[in-house]
C-alpha positions as CSV (number, residue, x, y, z in Angstrom):
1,X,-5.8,4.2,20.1
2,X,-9.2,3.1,18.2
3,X,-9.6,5.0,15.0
4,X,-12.9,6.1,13.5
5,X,-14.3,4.8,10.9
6,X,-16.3,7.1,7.7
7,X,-17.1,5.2,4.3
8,X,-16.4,7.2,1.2
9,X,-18.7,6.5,-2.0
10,X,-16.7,5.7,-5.2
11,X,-17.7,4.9,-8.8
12,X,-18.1,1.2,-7.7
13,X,-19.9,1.5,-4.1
14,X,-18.3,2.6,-0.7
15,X,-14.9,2.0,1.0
16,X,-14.6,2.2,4.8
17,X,-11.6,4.5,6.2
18,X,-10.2,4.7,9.1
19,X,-8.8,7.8,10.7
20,X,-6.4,8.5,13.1
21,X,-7.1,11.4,14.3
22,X,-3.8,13.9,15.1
23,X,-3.9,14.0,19.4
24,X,-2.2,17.3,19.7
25,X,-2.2,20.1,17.1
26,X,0.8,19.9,15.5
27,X,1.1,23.4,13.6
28,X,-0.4,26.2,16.3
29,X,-4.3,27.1,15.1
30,X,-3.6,25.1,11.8
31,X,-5.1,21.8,10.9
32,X,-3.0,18.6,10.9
33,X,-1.0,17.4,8.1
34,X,-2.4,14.4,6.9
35,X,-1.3,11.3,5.7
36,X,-3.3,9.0,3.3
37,X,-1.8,5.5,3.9
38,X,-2.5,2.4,1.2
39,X,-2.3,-1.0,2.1
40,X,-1.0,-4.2,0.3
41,X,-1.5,-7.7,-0.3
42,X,-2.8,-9.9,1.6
43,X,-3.7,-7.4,4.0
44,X,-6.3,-4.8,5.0
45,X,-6.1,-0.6,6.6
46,X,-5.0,-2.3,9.8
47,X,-1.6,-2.6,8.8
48,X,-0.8,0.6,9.5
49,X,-2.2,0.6,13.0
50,X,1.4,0.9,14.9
51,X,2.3,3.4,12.6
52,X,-0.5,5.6,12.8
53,X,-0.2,5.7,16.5
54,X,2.7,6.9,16.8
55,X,1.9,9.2,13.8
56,X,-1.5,10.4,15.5
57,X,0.5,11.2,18.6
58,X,3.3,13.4,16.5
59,X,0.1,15.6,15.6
60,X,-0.4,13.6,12.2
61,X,-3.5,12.4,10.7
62,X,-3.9,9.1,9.3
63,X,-6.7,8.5,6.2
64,X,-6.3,4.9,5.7
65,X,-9.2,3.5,3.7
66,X,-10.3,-0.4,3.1
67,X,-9.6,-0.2,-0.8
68,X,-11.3,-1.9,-3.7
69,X,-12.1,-5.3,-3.5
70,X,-11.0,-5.3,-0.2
71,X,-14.0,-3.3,1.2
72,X,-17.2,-5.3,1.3
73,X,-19.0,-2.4,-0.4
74,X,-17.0,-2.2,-3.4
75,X,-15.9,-5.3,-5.0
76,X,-17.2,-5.1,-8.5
77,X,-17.0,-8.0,-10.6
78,X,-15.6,-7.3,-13.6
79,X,-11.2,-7.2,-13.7
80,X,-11.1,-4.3,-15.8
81,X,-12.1,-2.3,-12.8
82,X,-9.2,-3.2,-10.7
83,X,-6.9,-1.3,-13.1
84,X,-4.2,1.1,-11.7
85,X,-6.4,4.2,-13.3
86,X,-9.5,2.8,-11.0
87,X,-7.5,2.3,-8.0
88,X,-6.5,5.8,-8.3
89,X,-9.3,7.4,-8.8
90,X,-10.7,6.0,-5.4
91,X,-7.7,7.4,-3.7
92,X,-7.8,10.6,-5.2
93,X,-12.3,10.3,-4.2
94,X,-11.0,10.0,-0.7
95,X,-8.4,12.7,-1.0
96,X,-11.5,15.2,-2.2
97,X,-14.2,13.6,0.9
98,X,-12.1,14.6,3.6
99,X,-11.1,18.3,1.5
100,X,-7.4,17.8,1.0
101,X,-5.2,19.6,-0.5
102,X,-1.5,18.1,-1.2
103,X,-1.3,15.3,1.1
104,X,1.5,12.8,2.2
105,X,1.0,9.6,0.7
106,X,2.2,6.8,2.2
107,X,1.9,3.0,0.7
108,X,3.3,-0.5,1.2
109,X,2.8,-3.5,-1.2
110,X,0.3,-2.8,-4.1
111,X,-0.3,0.0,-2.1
112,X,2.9,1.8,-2.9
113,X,2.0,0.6,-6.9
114,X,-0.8,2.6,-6.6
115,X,1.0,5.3,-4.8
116,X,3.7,5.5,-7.8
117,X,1.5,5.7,-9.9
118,X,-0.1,8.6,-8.5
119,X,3.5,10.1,-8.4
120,X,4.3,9.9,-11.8
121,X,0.9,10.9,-13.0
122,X,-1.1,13.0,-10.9
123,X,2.1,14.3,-8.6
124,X,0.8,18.3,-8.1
125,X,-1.6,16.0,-5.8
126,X,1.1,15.5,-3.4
127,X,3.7,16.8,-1.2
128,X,5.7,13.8,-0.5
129,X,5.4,10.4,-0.8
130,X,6.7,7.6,1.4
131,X,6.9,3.6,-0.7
132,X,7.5,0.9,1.4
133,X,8.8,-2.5,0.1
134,X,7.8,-1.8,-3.8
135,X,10.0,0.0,-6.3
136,X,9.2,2.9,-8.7
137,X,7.1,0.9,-11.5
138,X,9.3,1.0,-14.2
139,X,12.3,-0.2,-12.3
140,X,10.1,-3.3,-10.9
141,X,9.2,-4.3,-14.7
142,X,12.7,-3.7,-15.5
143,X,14.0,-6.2,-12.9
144,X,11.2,-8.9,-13.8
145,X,11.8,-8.8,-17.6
146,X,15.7,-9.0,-16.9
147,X,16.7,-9.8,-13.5
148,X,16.6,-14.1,-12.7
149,X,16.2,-13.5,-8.8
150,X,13.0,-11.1,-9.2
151,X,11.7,-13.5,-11.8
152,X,11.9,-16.1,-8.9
153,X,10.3,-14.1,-6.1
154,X,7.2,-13.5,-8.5
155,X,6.6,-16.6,-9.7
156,X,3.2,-16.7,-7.3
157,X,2.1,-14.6,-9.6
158,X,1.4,-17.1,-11.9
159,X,-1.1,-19.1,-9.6
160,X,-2.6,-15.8,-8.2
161,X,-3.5,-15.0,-12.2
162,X,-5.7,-18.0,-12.2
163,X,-9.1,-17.2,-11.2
164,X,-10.6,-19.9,-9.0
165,X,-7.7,-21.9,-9.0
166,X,-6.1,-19.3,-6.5
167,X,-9.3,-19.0,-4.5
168,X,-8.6,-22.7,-3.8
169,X,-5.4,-23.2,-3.1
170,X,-4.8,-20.0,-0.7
171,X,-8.8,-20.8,1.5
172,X,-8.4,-24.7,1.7
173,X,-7.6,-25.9,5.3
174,X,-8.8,-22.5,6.7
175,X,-6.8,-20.4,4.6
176,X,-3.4,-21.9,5.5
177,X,-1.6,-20.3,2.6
178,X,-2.9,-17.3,3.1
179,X,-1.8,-16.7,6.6
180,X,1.6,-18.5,5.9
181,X,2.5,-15.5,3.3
182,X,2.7,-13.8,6.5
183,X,5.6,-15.8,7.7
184,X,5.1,-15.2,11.3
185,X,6.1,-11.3,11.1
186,X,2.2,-10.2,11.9
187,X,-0.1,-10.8,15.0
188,X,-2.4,-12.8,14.9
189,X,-5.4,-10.0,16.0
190,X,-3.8,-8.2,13.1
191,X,-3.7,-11.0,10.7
192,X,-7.6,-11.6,11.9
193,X,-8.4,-8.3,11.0
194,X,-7.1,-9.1,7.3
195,X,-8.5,-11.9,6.9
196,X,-12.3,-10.3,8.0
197,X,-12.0,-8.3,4.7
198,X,-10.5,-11.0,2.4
199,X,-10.5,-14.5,4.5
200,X,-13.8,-15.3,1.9
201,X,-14.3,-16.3,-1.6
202,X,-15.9,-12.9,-2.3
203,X,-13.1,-10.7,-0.7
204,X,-10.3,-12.8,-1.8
205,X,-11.3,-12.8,-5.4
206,X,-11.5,-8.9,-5.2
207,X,-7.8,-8.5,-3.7
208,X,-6.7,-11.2,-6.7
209,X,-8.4,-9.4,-8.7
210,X,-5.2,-6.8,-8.9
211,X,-3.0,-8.6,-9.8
212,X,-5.4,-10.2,-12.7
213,X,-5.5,-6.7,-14.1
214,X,-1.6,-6.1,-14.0
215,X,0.3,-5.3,-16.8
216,X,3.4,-3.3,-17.4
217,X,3.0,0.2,-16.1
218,X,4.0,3.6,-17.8
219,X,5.2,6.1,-15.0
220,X,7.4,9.1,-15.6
221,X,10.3,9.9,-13.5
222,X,9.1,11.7,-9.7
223,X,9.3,14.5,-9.2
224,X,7.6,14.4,-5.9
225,X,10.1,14.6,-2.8
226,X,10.1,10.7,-2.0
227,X,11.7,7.8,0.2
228,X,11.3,4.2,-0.4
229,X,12.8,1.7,2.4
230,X,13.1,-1.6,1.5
231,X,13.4,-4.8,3.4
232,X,16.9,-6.6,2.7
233,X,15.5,-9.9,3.6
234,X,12.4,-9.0,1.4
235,X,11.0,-12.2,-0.2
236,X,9.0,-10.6,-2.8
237,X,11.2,-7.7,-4.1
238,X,14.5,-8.4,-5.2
239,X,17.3,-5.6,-4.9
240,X,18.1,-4.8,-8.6
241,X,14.6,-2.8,-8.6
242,X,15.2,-1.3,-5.1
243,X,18.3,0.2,-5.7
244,X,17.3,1.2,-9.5
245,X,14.2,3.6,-8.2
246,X,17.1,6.0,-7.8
247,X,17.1,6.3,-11.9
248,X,13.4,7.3,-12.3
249,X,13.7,9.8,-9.6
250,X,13.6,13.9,-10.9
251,X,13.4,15.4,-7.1
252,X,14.8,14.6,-3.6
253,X,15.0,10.8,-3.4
254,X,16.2,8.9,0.1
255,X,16.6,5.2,-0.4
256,X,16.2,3.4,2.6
257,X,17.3,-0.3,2.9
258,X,16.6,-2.3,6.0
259,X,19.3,-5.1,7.1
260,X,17.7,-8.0,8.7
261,X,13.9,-6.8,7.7
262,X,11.4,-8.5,4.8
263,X,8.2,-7.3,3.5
264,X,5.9,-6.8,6.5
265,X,7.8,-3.0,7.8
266,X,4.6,-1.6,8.6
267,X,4.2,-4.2,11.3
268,X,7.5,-5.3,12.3
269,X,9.3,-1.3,12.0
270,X,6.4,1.0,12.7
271,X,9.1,3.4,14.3
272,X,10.8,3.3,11.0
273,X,8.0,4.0,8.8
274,X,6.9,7.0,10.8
275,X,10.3,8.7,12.0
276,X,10.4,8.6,7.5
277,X,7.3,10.0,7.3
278,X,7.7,12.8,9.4
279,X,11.2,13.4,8.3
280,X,9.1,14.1,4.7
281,X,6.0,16.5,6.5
282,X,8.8,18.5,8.3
């Protein structure tokens, strides 16, 4: 299934979305739930392909938009606009385009940071929420002020901090690094689609550009209806944050850890993600 595409004007220029439209109505003469999915690092909308199509043919609607920095159209220069606050604003401009009410969010990566965030501060915007991969915010900074092995699995932060210097390293010899984060777990038309957004100096310096605006997040406990699976095998997130979500949780929480699985579910568990999702729309 080929999605559409519609580009949504923010404060900072214009994302492209793409949409997955539902291909059966799902509720009678009513309109489609829909799902507003945010993607991670290094990666682009596409991610969620798989897991829109099998969403799209449950009666679902995917809103998956090209974010900030990653969309040609919106990569301003400054670092201060890639804080959370900004990012969430887009997502909630995209929400209003396409005349949402509470919607199903669904995000993996820095996508699922944004998504908490929204959670904690802005939840009456949402019916459920679905995190892949990335624990509630304050139980992430917990692990990486106290926890050695999560220390370890973000040290790249460090280097991705450095502006220029990380341009360098992850686009010499045809962006080598870059692709290797991927560890094999994408396809390579996938992992071409990425790189189209962010496989330049321009892009790449707006998708670094989050993590150059990090800093320790505030979020109240949930009290939207959530799940978050987790990859055991997950290089980047350790399990003393996973498993310590359940602590900043104030409504109906399903932890969902994956044996044998790292960081790229959307691609490598598609069925996963969206037998989750629906479980949280019905």
């Amino acid at each position: 299934m080929t999605p559409r595409t519609e580009t949504v004007g923010v404060r900072v220029g214009e994302l492209e979305v793409l949409v997955w439209d539902a291909e059966s109505p799902a509720h009678g003469d009513q309109a489609a739930p829909t799902v507003v999915a945010l993607h991670g690092f290094p990666e682009s909308a596409w991610e969620w392909r798989s897991v829109a199509e099998i969403l799209a043919a449950a009666g679902i609607r995917v809103v998956a938009p090209m974010q900030r920095g990653y969309s040609p159209g919106a990569r301003p220069p400054s670092v201060e606009d890639y804080a959370i606050e900004r990012l969430t604003e887009d997502v909630l401009t995209v929400v209003e385009h396409f005349g949402l009410g509470p919607v199903h969010l669904l995000g993996h990566d820095w996508g699922a940071s944004v998504a908490w965030w929204i959670a904690g501060h802005h939840p009456h915007r949402l019916a459920s929420m679905v995190a892949v991969s990335v624990p509630h915010l304050e139980a992430f900074a917990d692990a990486l002020a106290a926890d050695p092995d999560q220390q370890e699995r973000s040290a790249y932060f460090a280097l991705f901090r450095q502006a220029g210097k990380a341009e360098d390293v992850l686009l010499e010899d045809g962006a080598q690094r870059l692709k290797a984060m991927f560890g094999g777990d994408v396809p390579e038309d996938l992992m071409a689609a990425h790189l189209e957004m962010i496989g330049n100096r321009e892009g790449l310096t707006g998708a670094l550009n989050w993590y150059r605006a990090m800093r320790r997040y505030a979020v109240p406990d949930v009290t939207v209806p959530t799940t978050l699976i987790w990859g055991e095998q997950d290089l980047a997130i350790s399990r003393s944050g996973a498993e310590a979500t359940a602590d900043q949780m104030a409504a109906d929480y399903r932890f969902v850890p994956v044996a044998g699985e790292g960081h790229w579910l959307p691609e490598t568990r598609p069925d996963l993600i969206a037998t989750e999702v629906l479980g949280r729309i019905r």
